[in-house]
C-alpha positions in Angstrom: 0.0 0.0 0.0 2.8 2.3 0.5 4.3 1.4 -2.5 1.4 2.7 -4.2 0.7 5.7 -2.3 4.8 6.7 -3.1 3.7 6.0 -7.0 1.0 7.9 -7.0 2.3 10.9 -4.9 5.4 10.8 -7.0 3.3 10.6 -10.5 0.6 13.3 -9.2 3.7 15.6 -8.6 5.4 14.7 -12.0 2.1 14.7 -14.2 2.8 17.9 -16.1 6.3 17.2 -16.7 6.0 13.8 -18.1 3.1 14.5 -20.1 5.0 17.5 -21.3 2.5 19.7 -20.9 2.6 23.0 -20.2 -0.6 25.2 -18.1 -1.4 26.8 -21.7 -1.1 23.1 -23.0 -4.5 22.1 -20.3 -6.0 25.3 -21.0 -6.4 25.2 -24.7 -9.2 23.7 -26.7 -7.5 21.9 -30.4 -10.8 20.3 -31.2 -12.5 21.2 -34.0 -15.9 22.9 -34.0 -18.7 20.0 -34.9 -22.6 19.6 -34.0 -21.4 16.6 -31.5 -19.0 16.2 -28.8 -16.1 14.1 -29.3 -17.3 11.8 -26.5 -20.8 11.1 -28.6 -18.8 10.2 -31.7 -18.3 6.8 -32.5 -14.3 5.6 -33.1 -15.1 5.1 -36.8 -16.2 9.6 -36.7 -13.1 11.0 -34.9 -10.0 11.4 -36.6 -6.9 9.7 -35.5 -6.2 13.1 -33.1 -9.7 13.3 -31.5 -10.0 9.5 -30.7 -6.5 9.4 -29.3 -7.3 12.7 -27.2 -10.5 10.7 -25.8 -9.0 7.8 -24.5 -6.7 8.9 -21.5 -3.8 7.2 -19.9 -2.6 8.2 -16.2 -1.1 6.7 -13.6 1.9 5.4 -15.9 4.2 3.4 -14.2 7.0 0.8 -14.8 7.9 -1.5 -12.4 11.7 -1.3 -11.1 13.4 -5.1 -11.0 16.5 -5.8 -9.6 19.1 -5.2 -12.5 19.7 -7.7 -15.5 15.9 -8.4 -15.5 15.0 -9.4 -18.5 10.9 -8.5 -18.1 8.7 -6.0 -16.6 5.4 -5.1 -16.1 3.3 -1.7 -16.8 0.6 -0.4 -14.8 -1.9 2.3 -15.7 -5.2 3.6 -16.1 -7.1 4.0 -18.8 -10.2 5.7 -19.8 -12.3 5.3 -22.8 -13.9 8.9 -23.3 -15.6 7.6 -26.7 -19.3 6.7 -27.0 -18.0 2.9 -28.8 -15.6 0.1 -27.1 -12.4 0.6 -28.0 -9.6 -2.5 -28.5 -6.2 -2.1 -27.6 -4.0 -4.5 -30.0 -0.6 -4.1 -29.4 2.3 -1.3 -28.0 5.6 -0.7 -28.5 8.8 1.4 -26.8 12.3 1.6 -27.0 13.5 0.4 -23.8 11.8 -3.0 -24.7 11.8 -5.7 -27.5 8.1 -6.5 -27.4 5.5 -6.0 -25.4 2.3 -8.4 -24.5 -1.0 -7.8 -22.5 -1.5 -10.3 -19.6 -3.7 -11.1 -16.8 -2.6 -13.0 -13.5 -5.0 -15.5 -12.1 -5.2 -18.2 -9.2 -5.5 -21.7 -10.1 -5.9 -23.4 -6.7 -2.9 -22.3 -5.1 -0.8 -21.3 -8.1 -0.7 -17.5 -9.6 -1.0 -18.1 -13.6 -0.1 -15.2 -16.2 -2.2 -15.6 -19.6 -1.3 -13.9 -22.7 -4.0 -12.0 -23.7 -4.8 -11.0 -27.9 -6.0 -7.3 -26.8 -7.5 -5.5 -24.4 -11.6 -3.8 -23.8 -12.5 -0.9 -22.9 -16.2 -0.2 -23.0 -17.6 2.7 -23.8 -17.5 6.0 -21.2 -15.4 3.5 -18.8 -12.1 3.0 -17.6 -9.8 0.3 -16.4 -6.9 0.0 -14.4 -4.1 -2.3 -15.1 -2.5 -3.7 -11.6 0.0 -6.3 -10.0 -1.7 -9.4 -9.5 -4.4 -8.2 -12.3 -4.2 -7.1 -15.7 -1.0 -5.4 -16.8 1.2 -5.1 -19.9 4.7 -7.0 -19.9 7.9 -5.2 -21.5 9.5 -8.2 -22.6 13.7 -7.9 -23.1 14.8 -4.7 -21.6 17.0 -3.2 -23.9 18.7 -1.1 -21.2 19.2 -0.8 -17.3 15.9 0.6 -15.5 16.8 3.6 -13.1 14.2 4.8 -10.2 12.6 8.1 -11.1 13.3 7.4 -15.2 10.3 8.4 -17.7 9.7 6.2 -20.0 7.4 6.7 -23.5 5.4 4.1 -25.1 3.0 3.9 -27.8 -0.5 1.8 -27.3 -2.6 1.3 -30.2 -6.4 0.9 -30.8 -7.5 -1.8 -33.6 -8.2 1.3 -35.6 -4.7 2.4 -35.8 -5.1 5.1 -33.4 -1.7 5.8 -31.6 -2.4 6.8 -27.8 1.2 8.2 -26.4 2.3 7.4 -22.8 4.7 8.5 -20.6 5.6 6.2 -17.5 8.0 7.0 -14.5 9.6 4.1 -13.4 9.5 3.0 -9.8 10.2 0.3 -7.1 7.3 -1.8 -6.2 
């Protein structure tokens, strides 16, 4: 729990910075004028901008193994601002070969890790990937992990749509 609380002080205080955004960044409005809002249109009506500006990632955050780890996991949040499901297909980064959607289960007594194809997000919802849960695995580090490092990442939608993250790395 105080792992957690550490993440999420650390992330809160770090948010503008590793978004790199600026106050006039939050403050401005770079959607076009249109009868509906973004969040009534369906993914197949928004352009590639306005459907990755409607599904928000927060909370990003890598988890820091012991060095010469070859894995890691990913943690965030993610909501789904857009009046259709979305599907998240795959994601890629520099500081890892591949990268793979999983979800940990118990069988009996034994913790299991499935692969899983994609990822749903229902409409107007959100989900949060977690230890012991649903999380996405950066499979061979290509370099040394350090404490308080931001990382980017790219998830994508079935559609194509490229949704940026930035993720701090920290201890869990």
């Amino acid at each position: 729990m105080r792992f957690w609380f550490l993440c999420c002080l650390l992330i809160c205080s770090t948010s503008v910075i590793a978004n790199d955004l600026t106050p006039n960044d939050m403050a401005s409005n770079d959607v076009a004028p249109s009868d509906m809002s973004p969040s009534d249109m369906s993914p197949s009506d928004m352009s590639p901008s306005d459907m990755a500006s409607n599904i928000v990632v927060s909370n990003a955050v890598v988890r820091l193994l012991p060095p010469g780890s070859p894995n890691t996991a990913v943690y965030f949040d993610i909501a789904n601002n857009t009046s259709q499901p979305i599907e998240l297909t795959r994601a890629e980064g520099q500081f890892a070969d591949s990268f793979e959607f999983h979800l940990m289960s118990m069988d009996g007594e034994t913790m299991r890790m499935q692969h899983l194809d994609s990822l749903s997000v229902a409409a107007h919802q959100s989900m949060a990937l977690v230890p012991g849960g649903i999380h996405l695995m950066a499979l061979q580090l290509k370099e040394s992990l350090h404490e308080g490092q931001v990382l980017s990442l790219i998830l994508y939608t079935e559609q194509g749509t490229a949704i940026p993250v930035k993720a701090i790395v920290a201890k869990p």
